[in-house]
C-alpha positions in Angstrom: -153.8 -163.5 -107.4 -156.0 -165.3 -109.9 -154.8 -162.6 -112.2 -151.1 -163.3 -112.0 -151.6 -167.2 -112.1 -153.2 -166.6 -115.5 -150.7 -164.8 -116.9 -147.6 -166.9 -115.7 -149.4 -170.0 -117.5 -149.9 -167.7 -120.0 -145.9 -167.1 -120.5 -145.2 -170.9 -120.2 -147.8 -172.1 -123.1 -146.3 -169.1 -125.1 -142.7 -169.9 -124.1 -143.3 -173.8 -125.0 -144.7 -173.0 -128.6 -143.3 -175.1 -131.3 -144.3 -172.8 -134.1 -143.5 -169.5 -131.5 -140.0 -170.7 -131.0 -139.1 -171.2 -134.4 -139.8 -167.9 -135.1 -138.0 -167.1 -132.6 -134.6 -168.1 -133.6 -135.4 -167.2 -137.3 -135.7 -163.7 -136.3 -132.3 -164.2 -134.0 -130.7 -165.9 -137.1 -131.7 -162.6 -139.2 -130.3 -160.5 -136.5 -127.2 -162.5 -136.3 -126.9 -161.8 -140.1 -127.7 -158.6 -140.3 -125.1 -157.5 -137.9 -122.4 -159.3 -139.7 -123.6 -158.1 -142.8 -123.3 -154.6 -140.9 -119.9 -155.7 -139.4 -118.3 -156.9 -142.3 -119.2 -153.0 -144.3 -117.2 -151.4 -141.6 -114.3 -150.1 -143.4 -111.2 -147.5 -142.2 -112.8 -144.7 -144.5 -111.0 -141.5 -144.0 -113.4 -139.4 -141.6 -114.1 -135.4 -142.5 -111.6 -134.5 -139.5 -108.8 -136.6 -140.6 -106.1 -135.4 -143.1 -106.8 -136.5 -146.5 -103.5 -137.7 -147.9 -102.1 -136.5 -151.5 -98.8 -137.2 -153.3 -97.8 -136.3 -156.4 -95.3 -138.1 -158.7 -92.0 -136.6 -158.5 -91.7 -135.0 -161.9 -89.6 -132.0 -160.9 -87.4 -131.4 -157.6 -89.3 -131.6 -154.6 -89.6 -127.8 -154.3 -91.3 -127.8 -157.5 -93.4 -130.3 -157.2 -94.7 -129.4 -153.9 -95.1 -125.4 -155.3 -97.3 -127.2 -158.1 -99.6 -129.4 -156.1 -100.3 -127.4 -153.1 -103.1 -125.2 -154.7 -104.8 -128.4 -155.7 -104.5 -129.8 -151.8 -106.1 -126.3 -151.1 -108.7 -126.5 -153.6 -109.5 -129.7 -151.8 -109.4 -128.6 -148.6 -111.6 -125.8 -148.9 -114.1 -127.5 -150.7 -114.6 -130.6 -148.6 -113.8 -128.7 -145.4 -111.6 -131.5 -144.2 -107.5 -131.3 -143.9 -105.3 -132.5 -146.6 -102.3 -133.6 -146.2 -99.4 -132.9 -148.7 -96.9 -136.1 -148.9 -94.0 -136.1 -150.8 -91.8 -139.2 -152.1 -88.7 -139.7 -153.9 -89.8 -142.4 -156.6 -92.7 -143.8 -158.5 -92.4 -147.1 -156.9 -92.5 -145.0 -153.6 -96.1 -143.3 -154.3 -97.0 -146.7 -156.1 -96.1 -148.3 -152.9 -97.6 -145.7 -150.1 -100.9 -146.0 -152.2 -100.8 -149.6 -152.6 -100.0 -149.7 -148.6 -103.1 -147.6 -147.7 -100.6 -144.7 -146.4 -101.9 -142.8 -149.1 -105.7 -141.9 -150.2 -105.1 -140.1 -153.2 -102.3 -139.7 -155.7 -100.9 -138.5 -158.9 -100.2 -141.0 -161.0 -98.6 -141.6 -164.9 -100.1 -144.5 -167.0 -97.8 -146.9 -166.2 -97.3 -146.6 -162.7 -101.0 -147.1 -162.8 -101.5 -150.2 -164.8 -98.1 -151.6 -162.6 -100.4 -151.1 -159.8 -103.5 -152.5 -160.6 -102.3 -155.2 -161.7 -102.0 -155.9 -158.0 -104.5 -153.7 -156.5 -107.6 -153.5 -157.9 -109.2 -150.9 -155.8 -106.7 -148.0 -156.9 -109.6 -146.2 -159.2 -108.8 -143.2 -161.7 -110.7 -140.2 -160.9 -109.5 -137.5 -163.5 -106.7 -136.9 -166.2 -105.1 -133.8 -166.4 -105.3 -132.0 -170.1 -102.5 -131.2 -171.8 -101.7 -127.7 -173.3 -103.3 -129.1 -176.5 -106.5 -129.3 -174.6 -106.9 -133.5 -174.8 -106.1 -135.3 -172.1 -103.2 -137.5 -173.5 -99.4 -137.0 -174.9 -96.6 -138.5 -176.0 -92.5 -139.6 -175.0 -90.3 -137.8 -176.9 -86.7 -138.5 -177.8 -84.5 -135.2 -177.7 -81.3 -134.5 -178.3 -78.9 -131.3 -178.2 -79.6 -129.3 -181.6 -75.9 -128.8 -182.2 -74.8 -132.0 -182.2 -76.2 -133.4 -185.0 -77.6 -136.8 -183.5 -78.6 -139.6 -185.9 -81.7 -141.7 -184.4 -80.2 -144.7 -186.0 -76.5 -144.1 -184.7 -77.4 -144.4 -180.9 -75.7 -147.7 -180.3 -73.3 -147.4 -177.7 -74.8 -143.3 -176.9 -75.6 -142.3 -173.9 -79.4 -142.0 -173.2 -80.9 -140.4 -170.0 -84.1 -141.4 -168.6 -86.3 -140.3 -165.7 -87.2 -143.6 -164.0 -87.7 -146.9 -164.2 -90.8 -146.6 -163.5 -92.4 -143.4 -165.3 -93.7 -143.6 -168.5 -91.6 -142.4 -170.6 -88.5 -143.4 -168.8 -87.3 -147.0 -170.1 -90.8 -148.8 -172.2 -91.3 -145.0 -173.4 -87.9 -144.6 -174.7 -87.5 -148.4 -175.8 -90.6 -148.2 -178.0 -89.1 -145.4 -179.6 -86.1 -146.8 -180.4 -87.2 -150.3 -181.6 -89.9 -148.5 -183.9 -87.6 -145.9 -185.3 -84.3 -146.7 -184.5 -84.1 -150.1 -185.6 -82.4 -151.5 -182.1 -83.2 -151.0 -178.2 -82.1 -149.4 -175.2 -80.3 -152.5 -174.4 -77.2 -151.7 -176.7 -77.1 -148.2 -175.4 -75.6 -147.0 -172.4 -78.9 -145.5 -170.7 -79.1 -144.2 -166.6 -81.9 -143.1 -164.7 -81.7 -139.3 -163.7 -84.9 -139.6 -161.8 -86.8 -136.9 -163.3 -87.5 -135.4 -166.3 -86.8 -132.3 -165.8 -82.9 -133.9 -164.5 -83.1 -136.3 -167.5 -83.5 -133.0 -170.3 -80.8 -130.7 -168.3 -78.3 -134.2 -168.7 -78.5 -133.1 -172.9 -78.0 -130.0 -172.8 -75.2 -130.1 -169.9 -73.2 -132.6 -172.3 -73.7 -135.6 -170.0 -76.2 -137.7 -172.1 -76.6 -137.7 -175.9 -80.2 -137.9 -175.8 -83.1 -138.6 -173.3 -86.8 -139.4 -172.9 -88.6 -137.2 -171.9 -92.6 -136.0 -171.8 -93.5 -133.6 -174.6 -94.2 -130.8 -172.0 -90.7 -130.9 -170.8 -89.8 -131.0 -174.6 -91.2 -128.0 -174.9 -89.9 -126.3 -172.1 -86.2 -126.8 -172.6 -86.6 -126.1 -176.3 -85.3 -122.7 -175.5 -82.2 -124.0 -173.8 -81.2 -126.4 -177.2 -83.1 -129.1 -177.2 -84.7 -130.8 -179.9 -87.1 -133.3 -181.4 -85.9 -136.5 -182.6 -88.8 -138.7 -182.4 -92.0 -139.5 -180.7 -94.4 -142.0 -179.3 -97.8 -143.4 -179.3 -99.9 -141.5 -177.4 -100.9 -142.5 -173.8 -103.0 -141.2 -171.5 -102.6 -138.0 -169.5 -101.2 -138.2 -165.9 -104.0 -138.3 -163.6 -105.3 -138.8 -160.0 -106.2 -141.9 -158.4 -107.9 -142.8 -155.5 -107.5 -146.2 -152.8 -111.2 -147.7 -152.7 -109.8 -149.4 -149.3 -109.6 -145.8 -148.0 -112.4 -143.8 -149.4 -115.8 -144.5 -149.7 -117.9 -144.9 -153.1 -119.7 -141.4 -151.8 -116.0 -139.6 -150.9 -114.5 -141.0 -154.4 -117.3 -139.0 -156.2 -117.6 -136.0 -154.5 -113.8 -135.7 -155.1 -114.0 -136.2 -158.6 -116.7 -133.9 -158.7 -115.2 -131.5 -157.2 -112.1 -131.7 -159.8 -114.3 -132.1 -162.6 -116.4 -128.6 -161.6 -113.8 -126.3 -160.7 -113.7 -123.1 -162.5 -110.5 -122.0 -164.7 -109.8 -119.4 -162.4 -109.1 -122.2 -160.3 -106.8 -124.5 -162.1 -105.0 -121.9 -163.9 -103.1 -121.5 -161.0 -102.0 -124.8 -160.6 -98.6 -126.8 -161.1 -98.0 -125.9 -165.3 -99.1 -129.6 -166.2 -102.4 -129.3 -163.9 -103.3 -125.9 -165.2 -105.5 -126.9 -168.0 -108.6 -128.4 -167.2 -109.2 -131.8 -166.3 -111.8 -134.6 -167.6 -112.9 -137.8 -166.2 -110.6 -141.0 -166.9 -111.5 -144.1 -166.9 -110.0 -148.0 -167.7 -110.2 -148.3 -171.2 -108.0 -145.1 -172.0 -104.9 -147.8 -170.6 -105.2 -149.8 -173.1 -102.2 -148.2 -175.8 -100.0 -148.8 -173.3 -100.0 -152.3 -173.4 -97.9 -151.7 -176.7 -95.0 -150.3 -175.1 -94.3 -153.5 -173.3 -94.3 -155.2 -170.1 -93.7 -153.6 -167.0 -92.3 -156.4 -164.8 -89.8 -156.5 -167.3 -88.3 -152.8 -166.7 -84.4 -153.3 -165.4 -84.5 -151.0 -162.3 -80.5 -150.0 -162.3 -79.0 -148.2 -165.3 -77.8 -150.1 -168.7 -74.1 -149.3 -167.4 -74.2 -150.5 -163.9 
């Protein structure tokens, strides 16, 4: 009895401690803190049993593109043992807007549709550029035209010009640089429509509809053998890339991707999409920068010249 008396006054003179209750709620107020602090780092990272969710930008039909990006989702999938999901959308703005939204962890993006996007969202980060066929991982806009009909760069006021998209690259900056640099006017006295792709944009020349289009140098290239040819280029810009949404991944997830891309054997990529299947190397924020001499985005009319 004496025992438990003792103790109980014990408790009390404890309990009424100035010095012991202060320390006390000190280590409360850390606790508090620290669970905020804990609280506040909880974020909707994608877990390894959800899908991971990949677009590309719609360069080609969507049969093509999705025949081209699939053994990259694979690659992906098998390496981080987690799904991936394959998304496709019509338009840049569409991708630029599902990855902007969050509906999207991962996606292929141009230069421009990249620096349109961060200048609102600064946690869309570049994980890789694609190389070109040359090897570097940059190219250029070119301005083609049907070989036999004799177009004169400096006689295209009033012509008909086809371009992918208001958004891409080398749809309306791309093909306006090139004019007001070597053409002496812009796209503004031409009659110019958007054909949404490049690959629609080229087939427009050499079906009869359009005197000349922009295009990317790959597709250039590729249609050569159907007539197409070479009137002028641009500045190069960076290579097309992928991009990941810091909202969605995690620091850790963001480098094990690019990793992953950045170590994959040839024999992997070579079977890729045709403008994936050449290696790939890590991008970064300063490659952006010779874009900003093509002009500014917000300014890019997003009907055709002739509507």
């Amino acid at each position: 009895m004496f025992r438990k008396i003792q103790v109980a006054r014990l408790m009390r003179q404890t309990l009424n401690n100035p010095q012991l209750q202060l320390l006390r709620q000190s280590l409360q107020q850390s606790m508090i803190k620290l669970l905020t602090l804990l609280g506040l780092c909880i974020t909707p990272w994608v877990s390894a049993s959800e899908p991971l969710r990949i677009a590309s930008l719609p360069m080609e039909s969507r049969e093509l593109t999705l025949a081209a990006f699939e053994p990259v989702a694979d690659y992906l999938e098998k390496q981080l043992q987690q799904p991936v999901q394959l998304v496709f959308l019509e338009s840049n703005q569409e991708v630029i807007d599902a990855l902007d939204a969050g509906h999207l962890d991962i996606a292929m993006l141009g230069p421009l549709p990249f620096i349109t996007l961060n200048a609102k969202n600064s946690q869309i980060h570049p994980l890789v550029f694609f190389r070109e066929s040359s090897g570097k991982a940059r190219y250029r806009c070119k301005l083609v035209a049907f070989a036999g009909d004799k177009i004169d760069i400096t006689q295209l006021r009033n012509r008909r010009v086809a371009l992918t998209q208001p958004l891409s690259t080398c749809g309306y900056l791309g093909t306006n640089a090139i004019l007001r640099s070597q053409a002496g006017h812009d796209l503004e006295q031409t009659n110019y429509a958007y054909y949404n792709t490049h690959e629609a944009a080229a087939l427009a020349v050499i079906a009869g509809h359009a005197d000349v289009a922009g295009i990317k140098d790959a597709f250039a290239f590729n249609y050569a053998s159907l007539g197409l040819e070479v009137l002028a280029a641009s500045d190069w810009v960076p290579a097309v890339g992928l991009f990941a949404n810091a909202d969605q991944l995690s620091d850790e997830q963001i480098v094990r991707i690019r990793d992953i891309l950045l170590t994959a054997p040839e024999r992997e990529y070579i079977n890729w999409g045709h403008f994936m299947r050449y290696g790939m190397q890590e991008a970064s924020y300063t490659d952006f920068e010779s874009l900003k001499r093509f002009g500014d985005p917000a300014l890019i009319p997003l009907s055709s010249g002739s509507d």
